[in-house]
SEDREN-847270 format. One record per residue (C-alpha): x, z, y; residue in three letters; residue number from 1. Coordinates in steps of 0.02 Angstrom, whole numbers, plus 50000, padded with zeros to 5 digits. Each point is the difference from the previous one (the first is absolute). Layout:
N
(node (X Z Y) 'ala' NUM)
...
This chain:
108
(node (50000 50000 50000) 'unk' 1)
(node (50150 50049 50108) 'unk' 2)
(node (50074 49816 49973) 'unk' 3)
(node (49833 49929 50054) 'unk' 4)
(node (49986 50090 50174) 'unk' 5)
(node (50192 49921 50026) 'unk' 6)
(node (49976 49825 49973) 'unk' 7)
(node (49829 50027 50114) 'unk' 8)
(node (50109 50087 50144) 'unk' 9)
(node (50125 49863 49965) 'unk' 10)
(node (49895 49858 50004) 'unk' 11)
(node (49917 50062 50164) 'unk' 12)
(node (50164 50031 50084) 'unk' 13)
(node (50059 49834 49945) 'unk' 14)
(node (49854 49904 50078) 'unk' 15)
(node (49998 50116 50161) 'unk' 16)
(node (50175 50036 50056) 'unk' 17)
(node (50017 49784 50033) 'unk' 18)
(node (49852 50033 50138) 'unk' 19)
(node (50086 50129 50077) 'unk' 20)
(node (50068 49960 50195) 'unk' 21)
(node (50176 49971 49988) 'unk' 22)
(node (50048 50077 50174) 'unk' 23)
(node (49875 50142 50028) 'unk' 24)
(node (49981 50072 50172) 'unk' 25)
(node (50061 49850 50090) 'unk' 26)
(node (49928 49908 50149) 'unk' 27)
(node (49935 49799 49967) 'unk' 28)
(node (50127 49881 50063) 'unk' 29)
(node (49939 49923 50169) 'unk' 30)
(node (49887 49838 50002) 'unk' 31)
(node (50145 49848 50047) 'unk' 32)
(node (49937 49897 50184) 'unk' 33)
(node (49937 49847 49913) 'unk' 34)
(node (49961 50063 49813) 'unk' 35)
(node (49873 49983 49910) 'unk' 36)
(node (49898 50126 50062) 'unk' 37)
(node (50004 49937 50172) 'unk' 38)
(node (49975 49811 49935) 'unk' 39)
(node (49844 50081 49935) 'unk' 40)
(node (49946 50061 50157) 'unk' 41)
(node (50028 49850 50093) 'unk' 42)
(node (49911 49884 49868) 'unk' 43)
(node (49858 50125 49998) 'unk' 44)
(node (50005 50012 50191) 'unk' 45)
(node (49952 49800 49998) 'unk' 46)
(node (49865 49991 49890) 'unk' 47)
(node (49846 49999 50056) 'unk' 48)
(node (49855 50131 49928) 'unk' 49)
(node (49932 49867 49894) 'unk' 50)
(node (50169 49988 49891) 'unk' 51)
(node (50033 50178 50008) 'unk' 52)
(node (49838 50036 49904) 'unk' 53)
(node (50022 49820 49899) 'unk' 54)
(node (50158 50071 49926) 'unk' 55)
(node (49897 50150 49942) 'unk' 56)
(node (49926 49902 49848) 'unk' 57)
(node (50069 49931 49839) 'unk' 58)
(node (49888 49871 49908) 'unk' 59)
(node (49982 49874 49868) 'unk' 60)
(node (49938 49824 49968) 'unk' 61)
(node (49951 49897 49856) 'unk' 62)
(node (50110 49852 49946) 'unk' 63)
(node (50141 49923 50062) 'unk' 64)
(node (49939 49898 50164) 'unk' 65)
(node (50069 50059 50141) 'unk' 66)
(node (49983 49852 50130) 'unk' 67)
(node (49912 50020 50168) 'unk' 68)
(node (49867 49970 49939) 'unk' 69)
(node (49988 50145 49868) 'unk' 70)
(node (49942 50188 50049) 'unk' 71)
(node (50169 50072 49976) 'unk' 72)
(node (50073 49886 50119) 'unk' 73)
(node (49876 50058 50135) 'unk' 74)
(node (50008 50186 49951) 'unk' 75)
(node (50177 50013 50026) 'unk' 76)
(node (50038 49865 50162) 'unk' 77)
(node (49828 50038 50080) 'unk' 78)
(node (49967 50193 49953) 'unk' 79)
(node (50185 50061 49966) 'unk' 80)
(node (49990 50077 49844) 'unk' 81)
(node (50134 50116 49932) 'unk' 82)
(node (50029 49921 49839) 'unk' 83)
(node (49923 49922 49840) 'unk' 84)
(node (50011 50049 49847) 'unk' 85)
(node (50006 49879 49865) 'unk' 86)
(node (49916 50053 49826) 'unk' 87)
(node (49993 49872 49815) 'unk' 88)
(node (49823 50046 50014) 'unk' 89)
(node (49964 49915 50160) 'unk' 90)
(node (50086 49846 49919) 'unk' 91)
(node (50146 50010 50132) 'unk' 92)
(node (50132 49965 49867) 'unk' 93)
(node (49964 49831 49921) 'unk' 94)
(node (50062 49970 49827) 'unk' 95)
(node (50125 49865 49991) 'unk' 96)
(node (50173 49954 49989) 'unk' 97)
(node (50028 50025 50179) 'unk' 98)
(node (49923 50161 50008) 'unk' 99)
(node (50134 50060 50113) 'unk' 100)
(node (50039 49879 50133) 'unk' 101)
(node (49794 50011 50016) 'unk' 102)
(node (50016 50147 50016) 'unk' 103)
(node (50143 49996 50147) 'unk' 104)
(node (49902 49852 50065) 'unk' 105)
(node (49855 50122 50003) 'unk' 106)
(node (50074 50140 50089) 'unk' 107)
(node (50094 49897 50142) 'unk' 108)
């Protein structure tokens, strides 16, 4: 019973002790003029209230058809959408030898 509660302690400490801070007590290193942080700032300082809530939302479509003329096209040029998820069961992967430039033609 004794070697059971020691490879339980051990186990736990093993998965903890990697998410401990490595430098406890110390302050954050100061945000660089011009990092990311502030390129952040400045694209969010541009966009208008319309994108800001567009890039709220995440959605899907069905197929493969993204033209201007499909909805996806005018959810994320016209509404500013966030992202899309793509999903096999909204046929967004098409079976065929090509699968992946589709794919890559799909996402660009």
């Amino acid at each position: 019973m004794k070697n059971f509660l020691w490879i339980r302690l051990i186990l736990i400490a093993t998965i903890l002790i990697p998410l401990l801070p490595t430098k406890m007590g110390l302050a954050a290193a100061p945000q660089q003029e011009g990092g990311e942080a502030s390129r952040a700032s400045d694209l969010l300082a541009r966009m208008t209230p319309e994108e800001r809530v567009g890039q709220l939302f995440l959605v899907t479509f069905t197929g493969t058809k993204v033209g201007p003329e499909s909805e996806i096209f005018d959810l994320i040029y016209n509404h500013y959408v966030g992202g899309v998820i793509l999903l096999d069961k909204n046929n967004n992967f098409p079976a065929s030898e090509t699968m992946l430039d589709d794919i890559w033609s799909l996402t660009n």
